[in-house]
N, C-alpha and C positions, 0 to 999 in steps of 0.2 A: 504494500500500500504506500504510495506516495506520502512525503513528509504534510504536505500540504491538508491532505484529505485526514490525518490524523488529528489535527486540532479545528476546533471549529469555536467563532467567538458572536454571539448574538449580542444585541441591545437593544433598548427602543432611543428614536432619536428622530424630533427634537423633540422635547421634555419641557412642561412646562416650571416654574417656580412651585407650584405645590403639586409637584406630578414626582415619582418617584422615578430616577432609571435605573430600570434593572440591566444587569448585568450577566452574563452566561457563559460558562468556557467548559466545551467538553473537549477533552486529552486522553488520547489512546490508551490504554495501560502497558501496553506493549513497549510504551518509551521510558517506563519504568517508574520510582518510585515519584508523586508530586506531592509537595505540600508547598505552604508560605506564597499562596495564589493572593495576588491582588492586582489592582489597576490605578494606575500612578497619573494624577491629571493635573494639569497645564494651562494658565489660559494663554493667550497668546504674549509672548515674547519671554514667559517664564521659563523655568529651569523645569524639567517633568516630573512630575510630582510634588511640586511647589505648594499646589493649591490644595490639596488634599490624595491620601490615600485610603482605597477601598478595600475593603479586605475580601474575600472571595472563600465561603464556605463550602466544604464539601458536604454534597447534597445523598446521602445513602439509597434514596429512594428511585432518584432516576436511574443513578448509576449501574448499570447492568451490561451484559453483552461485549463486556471488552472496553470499555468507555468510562474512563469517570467525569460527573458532572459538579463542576465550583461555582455558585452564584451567590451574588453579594446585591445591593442595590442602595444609593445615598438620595438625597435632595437637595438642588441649589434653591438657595435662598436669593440669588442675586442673576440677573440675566447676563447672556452672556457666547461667545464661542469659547469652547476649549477642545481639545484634544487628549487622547490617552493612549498610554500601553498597558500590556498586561508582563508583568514580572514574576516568577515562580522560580521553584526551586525540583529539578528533576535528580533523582539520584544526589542531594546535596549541593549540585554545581547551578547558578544561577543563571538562567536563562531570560532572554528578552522573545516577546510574540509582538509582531507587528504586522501592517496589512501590506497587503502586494496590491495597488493599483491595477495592475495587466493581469491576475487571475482572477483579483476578487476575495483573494483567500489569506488567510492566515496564517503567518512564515515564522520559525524562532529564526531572528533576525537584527543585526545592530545596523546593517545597511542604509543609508542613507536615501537611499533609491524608494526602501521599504516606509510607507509611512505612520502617522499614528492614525489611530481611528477616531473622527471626528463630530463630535456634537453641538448641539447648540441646544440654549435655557431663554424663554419668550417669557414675560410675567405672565402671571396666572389671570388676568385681567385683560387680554391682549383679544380684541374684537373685530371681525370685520363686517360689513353690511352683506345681507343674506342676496339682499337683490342681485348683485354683482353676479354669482356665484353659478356656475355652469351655464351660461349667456352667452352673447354675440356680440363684440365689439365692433362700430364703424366709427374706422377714423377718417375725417371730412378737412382737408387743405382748403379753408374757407375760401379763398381768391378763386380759384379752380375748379366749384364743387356746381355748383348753379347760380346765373344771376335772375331775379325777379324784381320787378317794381324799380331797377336803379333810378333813383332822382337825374331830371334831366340835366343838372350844370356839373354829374359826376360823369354822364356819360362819354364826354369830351377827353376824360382822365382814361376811358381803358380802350385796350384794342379788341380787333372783333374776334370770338372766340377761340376761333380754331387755328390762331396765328402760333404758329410755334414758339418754344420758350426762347426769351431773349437769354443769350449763354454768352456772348462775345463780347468786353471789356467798354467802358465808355472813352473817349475821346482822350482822357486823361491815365485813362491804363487802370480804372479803379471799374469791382465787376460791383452791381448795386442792382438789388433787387426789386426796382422801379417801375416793371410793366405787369400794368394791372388787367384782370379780366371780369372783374366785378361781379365775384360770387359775392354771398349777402344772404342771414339771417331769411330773410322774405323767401330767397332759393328752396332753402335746406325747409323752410317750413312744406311748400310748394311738393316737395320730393318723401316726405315724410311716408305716403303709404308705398312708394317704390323701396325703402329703407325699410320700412316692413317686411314686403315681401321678401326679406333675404333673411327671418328668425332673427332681426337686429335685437336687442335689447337695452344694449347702453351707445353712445354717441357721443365719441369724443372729436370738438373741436380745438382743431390748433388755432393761437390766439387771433382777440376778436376786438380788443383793445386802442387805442388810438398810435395810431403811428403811421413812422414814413414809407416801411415796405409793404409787400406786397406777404409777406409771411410772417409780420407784425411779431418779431423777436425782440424787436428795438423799441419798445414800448416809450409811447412820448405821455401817458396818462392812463393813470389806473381807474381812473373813477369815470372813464367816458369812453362808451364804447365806439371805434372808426367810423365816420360818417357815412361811408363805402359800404362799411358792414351791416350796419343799420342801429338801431336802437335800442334803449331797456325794453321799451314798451316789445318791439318785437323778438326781444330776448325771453321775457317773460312769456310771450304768448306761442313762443319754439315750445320753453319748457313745460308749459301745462299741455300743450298738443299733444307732445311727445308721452307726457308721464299717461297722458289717457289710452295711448296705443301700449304702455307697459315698456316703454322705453324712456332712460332714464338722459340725463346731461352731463358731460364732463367738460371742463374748459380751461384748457391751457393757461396758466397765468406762470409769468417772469420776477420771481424774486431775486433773482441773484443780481441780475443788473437792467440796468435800465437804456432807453435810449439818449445821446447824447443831445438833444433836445426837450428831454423833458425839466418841464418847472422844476423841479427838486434841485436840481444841478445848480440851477443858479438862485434861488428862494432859501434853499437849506443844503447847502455843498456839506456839510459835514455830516451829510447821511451818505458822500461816498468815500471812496476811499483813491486816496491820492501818493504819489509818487512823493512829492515833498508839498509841503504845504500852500495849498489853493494855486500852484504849477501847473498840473498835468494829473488828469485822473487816470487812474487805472482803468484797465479794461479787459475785458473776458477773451483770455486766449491774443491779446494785442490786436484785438476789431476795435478800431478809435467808436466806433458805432454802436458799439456795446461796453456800458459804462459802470463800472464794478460797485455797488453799494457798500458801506464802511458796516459788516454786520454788527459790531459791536456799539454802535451809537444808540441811544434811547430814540431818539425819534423814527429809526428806522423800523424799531417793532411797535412803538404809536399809528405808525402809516399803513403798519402790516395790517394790525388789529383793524383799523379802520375797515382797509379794503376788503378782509376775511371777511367783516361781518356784514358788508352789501354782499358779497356772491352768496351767502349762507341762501338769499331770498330766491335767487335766480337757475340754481347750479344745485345738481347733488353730487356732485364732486371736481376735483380742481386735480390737475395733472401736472406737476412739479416741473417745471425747465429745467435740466440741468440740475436735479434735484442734489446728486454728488458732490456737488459744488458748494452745496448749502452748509453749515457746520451742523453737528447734532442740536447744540442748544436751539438752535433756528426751525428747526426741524421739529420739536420739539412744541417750541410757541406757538409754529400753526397747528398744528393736533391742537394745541388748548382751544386758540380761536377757530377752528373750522371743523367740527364736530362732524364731518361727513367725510365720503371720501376720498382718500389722497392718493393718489398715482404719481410714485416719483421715476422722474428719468434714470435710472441705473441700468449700466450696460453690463458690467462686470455682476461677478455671483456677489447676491447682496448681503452675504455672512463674509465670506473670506475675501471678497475681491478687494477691500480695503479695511476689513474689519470694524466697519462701520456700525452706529445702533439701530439701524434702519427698519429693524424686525424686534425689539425688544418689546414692543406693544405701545409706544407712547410717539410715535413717529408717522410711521409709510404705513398705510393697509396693504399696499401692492411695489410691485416695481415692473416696467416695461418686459419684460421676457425674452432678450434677447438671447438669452442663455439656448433655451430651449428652441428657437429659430436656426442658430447656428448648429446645433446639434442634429436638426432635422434636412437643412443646406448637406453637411456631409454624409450623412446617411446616405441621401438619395439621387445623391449624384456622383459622389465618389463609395458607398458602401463605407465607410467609416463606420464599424459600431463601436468599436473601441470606443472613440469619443463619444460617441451616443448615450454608451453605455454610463462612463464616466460624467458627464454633465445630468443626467437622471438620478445617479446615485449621489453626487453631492446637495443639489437641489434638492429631493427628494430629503438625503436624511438630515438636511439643515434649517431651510425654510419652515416655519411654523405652518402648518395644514391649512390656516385661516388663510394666512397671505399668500401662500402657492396658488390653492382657489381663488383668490379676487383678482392675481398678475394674471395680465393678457399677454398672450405671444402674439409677436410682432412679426412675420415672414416679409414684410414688407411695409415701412413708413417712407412718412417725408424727409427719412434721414438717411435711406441706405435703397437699393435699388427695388426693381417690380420683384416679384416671383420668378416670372419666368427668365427674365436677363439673371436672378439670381442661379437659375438651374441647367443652363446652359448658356450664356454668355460669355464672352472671351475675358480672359484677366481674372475671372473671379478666383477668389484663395482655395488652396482644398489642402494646404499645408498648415499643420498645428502653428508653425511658428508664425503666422500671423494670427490674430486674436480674434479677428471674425470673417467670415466667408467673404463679406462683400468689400474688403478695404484692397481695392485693387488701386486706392491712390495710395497707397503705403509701398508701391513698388520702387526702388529708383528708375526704372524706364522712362518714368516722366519727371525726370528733374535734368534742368537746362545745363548748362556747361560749368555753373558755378555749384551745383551740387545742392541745388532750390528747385522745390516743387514747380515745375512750369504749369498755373491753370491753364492758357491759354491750351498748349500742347493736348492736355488732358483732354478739356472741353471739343476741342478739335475733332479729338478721335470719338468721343461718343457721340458726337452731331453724326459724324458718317457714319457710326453701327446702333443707330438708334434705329431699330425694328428687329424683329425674327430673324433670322438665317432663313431661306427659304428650306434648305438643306435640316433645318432643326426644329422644325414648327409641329409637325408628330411630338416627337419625345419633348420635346419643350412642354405641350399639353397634356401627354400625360403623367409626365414627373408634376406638374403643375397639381393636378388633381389629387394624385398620391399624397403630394405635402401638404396640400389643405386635410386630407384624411388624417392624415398622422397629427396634425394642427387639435383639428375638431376635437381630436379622441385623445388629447394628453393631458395630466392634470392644470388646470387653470383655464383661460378663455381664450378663444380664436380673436383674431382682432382681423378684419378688413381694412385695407386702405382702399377708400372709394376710388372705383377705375380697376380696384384687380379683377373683379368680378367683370368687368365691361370690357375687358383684353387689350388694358393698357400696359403699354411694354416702357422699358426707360432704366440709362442706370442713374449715376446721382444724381442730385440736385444742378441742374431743375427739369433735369431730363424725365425724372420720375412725378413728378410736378404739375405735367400737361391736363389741360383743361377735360373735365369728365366728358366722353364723346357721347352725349345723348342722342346726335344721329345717327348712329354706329356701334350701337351696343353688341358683342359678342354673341351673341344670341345661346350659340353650345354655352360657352361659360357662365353665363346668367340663370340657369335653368340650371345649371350644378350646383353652383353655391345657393341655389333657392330648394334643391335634394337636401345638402347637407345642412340647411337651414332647417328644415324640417326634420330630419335627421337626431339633431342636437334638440332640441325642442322636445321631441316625443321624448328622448333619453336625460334630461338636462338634470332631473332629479339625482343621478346615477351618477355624471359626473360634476357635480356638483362639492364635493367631498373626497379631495385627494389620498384620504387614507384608504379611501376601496383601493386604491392603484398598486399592481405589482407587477413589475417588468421581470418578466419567466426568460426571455432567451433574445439575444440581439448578436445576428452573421450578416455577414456579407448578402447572403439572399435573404433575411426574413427576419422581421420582429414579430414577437410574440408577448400579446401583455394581458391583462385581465381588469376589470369593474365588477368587484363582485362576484357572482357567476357565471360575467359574460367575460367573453375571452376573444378574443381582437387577434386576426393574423393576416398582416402586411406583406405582400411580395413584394421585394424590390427589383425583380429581374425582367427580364424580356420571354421568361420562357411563363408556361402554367406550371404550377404547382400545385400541388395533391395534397390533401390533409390526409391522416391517418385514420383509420377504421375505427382508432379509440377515440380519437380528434370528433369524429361525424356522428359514433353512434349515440342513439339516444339525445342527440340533439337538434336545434335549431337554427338556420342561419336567417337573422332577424334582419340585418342591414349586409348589402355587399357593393362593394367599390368594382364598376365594369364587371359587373355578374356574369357566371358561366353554366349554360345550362349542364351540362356533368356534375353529376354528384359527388362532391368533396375537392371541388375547382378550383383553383385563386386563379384568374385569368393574368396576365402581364400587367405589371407595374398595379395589380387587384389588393384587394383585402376584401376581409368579411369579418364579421363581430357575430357571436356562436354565442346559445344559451344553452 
């Protein structure tokens, strides 16, 4: 028997503040005599076994068969990441068990390679809103979504729809996001039961707020929403529309900085934060156009509180800019003032990616799910499970179950490209060593002679491959379809970016950007995501609740996962695959992806969900 198959180490994870973790360790006897079991834990940056040690008794009652069983279990009083190992003593000499990332398994091990096994503590109070919870997210690029009713002295300001995105530098070599198409409030209300039809549930717009672009990041006024955009009154009258169709509001708002035009700048400079004193202010990432707020000033959480408690009336919840940016205490103060809920921008895993408090219960309900996007980009276009495997199982046993359920997965925003440019497009990443699929501006291919990003160069090349391959428009659709199935059916919520559904293609900004083609809707694609709209809808109860979830088996050809006692099996290949006799019998296939009428079929790039 394999060293590895000899030891086996269980926990539960993550564990609330008055939730007990227990602990499990069965060891062969075969490897001889064990005593002096325990697990030696850590938080982050300590010594191992700093923070306490647990002791691990032997258990007489399981132990049988060649096995003995040591369980032990403690309770953090404090939230938190930590990590541990298990230390014992075999035959007198002291040994270390650590986990092996690439099997899964449990190693005695001091390797470095090998790591510790990791949890995370959420207060016992830590809540998220139910409504969220097994839904349909639409994200709507306001400028670009629908214009209605534009007022006549605005209409002079935008061009006419279907004009392609402006991408090519201004006169002065500065790229400014200035060409408008006048989506507007009025639109989005106008499109409400087409938003329906696709099992929408919640609607998040990106910001809606007063300013000079056209993707209103650079916010010149928090208390007044874009003239372009429209109104309270018709902000108001979105939100009650929508809450009566069982569709809820999210709305992008910018605290971290502001636009270099707004009143605060020059009314109260000492709510930003400056280079040297009232010189030159700081700015987000060095955008002169994005203008960094001093978060430790008093007035800057007076203006927060203010603005929190208008969206309370309008908004049932608010989607963090750049939420990573924010410090905890900030973080922190709008939970107190914004009792609803919060979707912060976090790209990185929101326990380790900077060990932040994001999930401690008094912060983030959610974060963006990028994690899970990335993990399903390699799956299905390179077979990656490895990674698949690994971003499930960190997510899975770190994230508090509330906050896994309320993060939507993003396969595609206004920040990173379409779907399908991401599953067949040229440049995209399929190598670990960059950090997410789609940063194909992280190559150096596009940096000019000085060793700097050249936009121009960049933007160049996706103006000319902005559409399908003709060569790729098969597998482009159905890898397309695939990833919204694996999307629909993982713990947390599908998110839409209005236009994937309609066969809009683009990589970044503002190629992915382009105005929603209401003349020209997809027709095949619309009537899929209006299946799995329904789909998600009849089942929503089911996944609703990320603790049903358990990933059985991730290869190269096939994922195999469960809700319950429904069990989900994904083909990723071009061939049919055959479920087993033990797989079929006695059961039912309730939903199937490209159904095959043979009994026990996954058709190519298919799945089916079995009860």
């Amino acid at each position: 028997m394999q060293e590895s198959k000899l030891i086996l180490v269980e926990y539960n994870s993550p564990v609330s503040t008055s939730e007990p973790m227990r602990i499990t360790i069965r060891i062969a006897d075969q490897l001889g005599y064990v005593n002096d079991v325990k697990a030696l834990f850590n938080r982050n940056g300590e010594s191992p076994g700093n923070e306490r040690k647990v002791f691990l008794e032997y258990d007489p009652h399981r132990s049988k068969d060649g096995f003995s069983y040591f369980t032990g279990q403690t309770t953090f009083m404090t939230p938190g990441y930590r990590t541990f190992f298990i230390q014992l003593r075999i035959n007198g000499i002291v040994r270390e068990i650590r986990y092996d990332p690439n099997t899964e398994e449990a190693v005695f091990s001091k390797d470095p390679k090998h790591e510790f096994w990791k949890t995370f503590v959420y207060y016992s109070f830590f809540e998220t809103p139910d409504w969220i919870k097994g839904g349909i997210m639409y994200q709507i690029f306001v400028d670009t979504f629908c214009s209605e009713n534009l007022p006549e002295h605005l209409k002079e300001k935008v061009v006419s729809w279907y004009t392609p995105p402006k991408w090519k530098h201004d006169s002065d070599g500065t790229y400014r996001n200035n060409q408008f198409y006048g989506g507007n409030l009025r639109g989005i209300i106008s499109k409400l039961p087409y938003i329906k039809s696709l099992g929408v549930t919640v609607i998040y717009l990106t910001p809606i707020f007063k300013s000079p672009s056209s993707n209103r990041y650079d916010t010149d006024d928090y208390t007044e929403i874009d003239e372009m955009v429209g109104t309270w009154e018709d902000l108001d009258e979105l939100h009650k529309k929508a809450n009566n169709l069982g569709i809820a509001i999210v709305v992008d708002v910018v605290f971290n900085h502001s636009g270099k035009d707004n009143r605060l700048l020059k009314e109260e400079p000492d709510m930003y934060d400056w280079h040297h004193k009232y010189t030159k202010p700081k700015c987000w990432w060095g955008y002169e156009h994005l203008v960094e707020f001093n978060k430790y000033h008093e007035k800057y959480f007076i203006h927060l509180a203010e603005w929190l408690t208008k969206y309370k009336d309008y908004m049932d919840g608010i989607r963090l800019d750049v939420a990573d940016s924010l410090p905890d205490f900030v973080l922190k103060y709008i939970r107190e003032n914004f009792p609803k809920y919060i979707l912060g921008e976090v790209w990185k895993n929101a326990i380790i990616g900077e060990f932040r408090e994001f999930f401690h219960g008094d912060e983030l309900d959610a974060v963006m799910n990028y994690q899970f996007a990335n993990a399903i980009y390699r799956y299905v276009r390179w077979a990656n499970s490895k990674y698949f495997k690994r971003v499930m199982h960190d997510v899975k046993f770190l994230y508090p179950p509330q906050a896994l359920d309320a993060s939507p997965i993003f396969l595609s925003s206004h920040d990173i490209p379409r779907k399908e440019t991401n599953l067949v497009g040229e440049f995209m990443k399929g190598s670990e060593q960059y950090e997410n699929n789609w940063d194909i501006d992280k190559d150096s291919h596009w940096n000019d002679e000085n060793g700097r990003f050249d936009t121009n160069k960049f933007r160049t090349w996706e103006a000319l491959h902005d559409e399908v391959p003709e060569d790729k428009k098969e597998l482009a659709r159905s890898l397309h379809k695939l990833a919204v199935f694996i999307q629909y059916t993982l713990p947390g919520l599908p998110s839409i970016f209005a236009g994937d559904e309609a066969g809009v293609w683009g990589y970044k900004d503002p190629f992915n950007r382009k105005p929603f083609p209401w003349d020209n809707i997809d027709e095949e694609l619309y009537n899929f995501y209006c299946m799995m709209g329904r789909y998600r809808t009849e089942y929503r109860e089911l996944f609703s609740d990320s603790r049903n979830f358990t990933l059985i088996k991730a290869n190269e050809q096939k994922l195999v996962y469960k809700w319950n006692e429904y069990l989900i099996v994904v083909n990723r290949t071009a061939d049919t695959m055959y479920l087993t006799a033990e797989q079929i019998s006695g059961k039912k296939v309730v939903f199937s992806l490209n159904p095959d009428e043979k009994l026990g079929a996954i058709s190519p790039y298919g799945a089916v969900m079995i009860k």
